[in-house]
N, C-alpha and C positions, 0 to 999 in steps of 0.2 A: 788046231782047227776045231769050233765047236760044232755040235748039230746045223746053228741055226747057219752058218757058214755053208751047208749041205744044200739048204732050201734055193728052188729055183724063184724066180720071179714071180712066173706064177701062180708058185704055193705063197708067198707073202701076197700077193695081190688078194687070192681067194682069203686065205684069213682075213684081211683088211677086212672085205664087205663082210665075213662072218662076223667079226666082231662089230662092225659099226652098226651091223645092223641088227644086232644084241643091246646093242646103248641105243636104239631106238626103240626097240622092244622092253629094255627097263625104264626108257623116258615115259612112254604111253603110259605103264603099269603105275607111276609115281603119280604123273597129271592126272590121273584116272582117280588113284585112292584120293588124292586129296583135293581134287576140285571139280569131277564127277567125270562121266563119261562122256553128256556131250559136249563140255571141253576139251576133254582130252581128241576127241575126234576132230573137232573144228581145229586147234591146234594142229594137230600130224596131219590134214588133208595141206592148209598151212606149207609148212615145213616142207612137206614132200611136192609140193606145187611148185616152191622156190629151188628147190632142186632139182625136181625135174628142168625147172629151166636153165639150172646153171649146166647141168650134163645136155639138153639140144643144142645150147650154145658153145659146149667146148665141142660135140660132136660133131657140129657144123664147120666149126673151124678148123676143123682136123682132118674132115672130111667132103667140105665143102658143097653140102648138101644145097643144093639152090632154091631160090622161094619158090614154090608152085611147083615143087616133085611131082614127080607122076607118081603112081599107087606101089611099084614096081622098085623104086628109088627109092619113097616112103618107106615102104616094107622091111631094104635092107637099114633105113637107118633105126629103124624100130628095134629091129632085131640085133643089132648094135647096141645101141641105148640100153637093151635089157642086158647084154653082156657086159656090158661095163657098170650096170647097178648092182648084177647078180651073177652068182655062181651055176652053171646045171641043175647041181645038185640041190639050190634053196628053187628053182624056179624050172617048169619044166612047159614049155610055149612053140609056139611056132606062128609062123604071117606071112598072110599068103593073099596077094593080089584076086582080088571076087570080080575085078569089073574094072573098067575104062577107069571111072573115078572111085574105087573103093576097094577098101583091102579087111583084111579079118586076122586078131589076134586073139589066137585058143589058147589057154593057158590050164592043161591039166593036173600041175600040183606045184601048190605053194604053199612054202615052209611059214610062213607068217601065219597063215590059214589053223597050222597044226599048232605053233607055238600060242596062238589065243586060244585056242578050244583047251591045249594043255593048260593053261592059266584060267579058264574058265572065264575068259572075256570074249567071248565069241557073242556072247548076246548081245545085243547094242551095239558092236561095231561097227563103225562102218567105214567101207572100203574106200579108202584114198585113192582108186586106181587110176581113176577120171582125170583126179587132179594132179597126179605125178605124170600124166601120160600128158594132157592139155600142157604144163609146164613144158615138155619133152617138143611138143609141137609149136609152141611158144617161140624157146629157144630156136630151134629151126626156121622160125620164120614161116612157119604152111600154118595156111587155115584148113581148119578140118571142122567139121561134126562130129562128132562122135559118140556112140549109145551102147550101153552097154545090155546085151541080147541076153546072157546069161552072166548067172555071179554063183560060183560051191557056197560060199557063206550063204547064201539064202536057200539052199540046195541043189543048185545043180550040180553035173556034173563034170563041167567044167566052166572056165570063165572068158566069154564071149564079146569081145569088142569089134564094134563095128565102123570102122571109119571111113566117112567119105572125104576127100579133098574139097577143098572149095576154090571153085575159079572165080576170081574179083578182076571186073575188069582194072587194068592199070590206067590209073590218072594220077598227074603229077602236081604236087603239094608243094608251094611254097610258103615258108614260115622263117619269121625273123625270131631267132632266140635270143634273150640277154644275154651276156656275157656275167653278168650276176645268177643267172639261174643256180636252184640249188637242186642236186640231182638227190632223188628219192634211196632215204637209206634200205631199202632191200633192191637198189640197182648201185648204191655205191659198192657194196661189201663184194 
């Protein structure tokens, strides 16, 4: 029987996101040296947009999140979503219902935070968190707003999102689609 034979699920799971989100951190650093920083950023805001929707949508289907959550509902799939991106120990958060329609996610340390400043790319970055979250909400299917009250890379000290839910009223759309349609390659894959 070897070591890795010993490992439970959740220690391969937690490696996984260490490392994948290692090959994300030497992706940025590559796009960065060689075709500047604000590629690199438009890029990975990108990338984690697209994932974050691919994770609201297996979240939802997993968990069958309904369109038009309440703050309450949101909050645990939030707090979901971040468990299944991240480990404790790279992300350290909580969300917490503030109101009928709004909820707030504090976010007091993040390993991404530390591993740019240790690479000395903390200046110019900028934070994807918008657009990995928006994806997240995407994929779930809920309209939100959401602003971000504070950011630690700009100094505070901690990282402050604010979201409200958005209620739309329902009205019902009919539309003929081709049978030739060609579906958009970042919704085929």
């Amino acid at each position: 029987m070897s070591d890795d034979d010993n490992l439970s699920e959740n220690d391969l799971t937690a490696a996984l996101r260490q490392f994948w989100w290692l090959h994300d951190a030497r992706w940025y650093q590559g796009v960065k040296k060689r075709f500047g920083q604000e590629v690199a950023n438009e890029i990975n805001a990108e990338a984690l947009r697209f994932v974050g929707r691919r994770v609201g949508t297996w979240y939802a289907n997993t968990h069958g999140v309904p369109d038009g959550s309440s703050p309450a509902e949101l909050a645990a799939a939030v707090a979901g979503m971040t468990r299944t991106m991240m480990t404790e120990q790279m992300m350290r958060s909580h969300v917490e219902e503030i109101g009928e329609e709004s909820l707030e996610t504090v976010v007091t340390e993040f390993f991404a935070l530390r591993m740019l400043k240790a690479a000395r790319s903390l200046e110019g970055y900028e934070c994807p968190c918008l657009d990995m979250r928006g994806g997240w909400y995407e994929g779930l299917g809920v309209k939100v707003q959401e602003t971000t009250v504070e950011c630690m890379r700009t100094g505070g000290s901690a990282c402050r999102f604010h979201t409200e839910v958005r209620r739309e009223a329902h009205t019902e759309v009919s539309a003929e689609i081709p049978v030739s349609a060609e579906v958009p390659a970042e919704q085929a894959s």
